[in-house]
C-alpha positions as CSV (number, residue, x, y, z in Angstrom):
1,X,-10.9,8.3,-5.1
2,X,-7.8,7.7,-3.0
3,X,-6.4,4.4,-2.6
4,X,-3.3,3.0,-1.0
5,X,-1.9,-0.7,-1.0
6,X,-1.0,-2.8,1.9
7,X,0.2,-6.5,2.3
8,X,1.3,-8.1,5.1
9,X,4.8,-8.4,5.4
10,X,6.2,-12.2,5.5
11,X,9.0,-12.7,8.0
12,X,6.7,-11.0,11.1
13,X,3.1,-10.9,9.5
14,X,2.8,-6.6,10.1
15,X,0.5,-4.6,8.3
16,X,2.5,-2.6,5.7
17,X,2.1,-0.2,2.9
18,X,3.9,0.5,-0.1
19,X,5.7,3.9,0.1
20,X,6.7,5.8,-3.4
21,X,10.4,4.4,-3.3
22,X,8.4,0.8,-3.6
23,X,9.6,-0.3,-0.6
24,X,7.0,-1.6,2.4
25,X,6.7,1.1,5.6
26,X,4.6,0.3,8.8
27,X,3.2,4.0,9.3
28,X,0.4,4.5,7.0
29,X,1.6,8.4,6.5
30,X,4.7,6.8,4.6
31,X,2.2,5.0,2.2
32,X,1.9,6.0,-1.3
33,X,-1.7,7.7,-1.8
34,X,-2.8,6.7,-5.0
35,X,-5.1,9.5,-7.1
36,X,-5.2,7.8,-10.5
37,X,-5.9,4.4,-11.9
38,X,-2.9,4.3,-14.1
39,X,-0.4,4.9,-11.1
40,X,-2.5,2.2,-8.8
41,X,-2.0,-0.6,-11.7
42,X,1.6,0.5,-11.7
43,X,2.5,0.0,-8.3
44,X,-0.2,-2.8,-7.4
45,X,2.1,-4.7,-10.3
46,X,5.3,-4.1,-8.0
47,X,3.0,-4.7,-5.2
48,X,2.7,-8.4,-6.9
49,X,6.2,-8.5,-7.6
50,X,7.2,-8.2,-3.9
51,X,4.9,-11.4,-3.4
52,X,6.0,-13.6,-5.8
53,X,9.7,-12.5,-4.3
54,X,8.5,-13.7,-1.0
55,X,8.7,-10.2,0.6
56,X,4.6,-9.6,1.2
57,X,1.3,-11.5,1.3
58,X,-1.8,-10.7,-0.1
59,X,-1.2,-7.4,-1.3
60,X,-4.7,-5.1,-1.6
61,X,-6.2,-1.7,-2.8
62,X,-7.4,-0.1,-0.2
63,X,-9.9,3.4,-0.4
64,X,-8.3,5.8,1.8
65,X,-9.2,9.6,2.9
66,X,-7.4,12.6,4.3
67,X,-9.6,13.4,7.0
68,X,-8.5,16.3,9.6
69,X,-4.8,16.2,8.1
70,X,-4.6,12.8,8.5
71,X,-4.7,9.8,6.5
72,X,-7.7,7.0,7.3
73,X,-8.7,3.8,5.5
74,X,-12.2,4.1,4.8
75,X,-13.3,0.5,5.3
């Protein structure tokens, strides 16, 4: 299962998603897709980090798919 992990980003409230650099994008297609466990543990971790730095809210794991080329929550 693909996932992906977005927050809401503090200063403005926009949906984000955490890229592979671990930084926040707004486009879903700069989002890191997540294909493992280990790797969505990892980076849901930095995810939490970024909160407690006041940089995000209420970071999530979300299921994703590539659907047509292009990448779709599935929820």
């Amino acid at each position: 299962m693909l996932q992906m992990i977005i927050a809401n980003r503090l200063r403005d409230g926009a949906v984000v998603f955490l890229a592979p650099g671990e930084s926040w994008e707004l486009a879903i297609a700069a989002g890191a897709v997540l294909e493992n466990p280990e790797e969505a543990t990892r980076l849901f971790a930095v995810a939490k980090r970024h909160e407690t730095e006041c940089q995000v809210v209420d970071p999530t794991l979300i299921d994703v798919e590539i659907k047509d080329g292009t990448l779709r929550p599935t929820a």
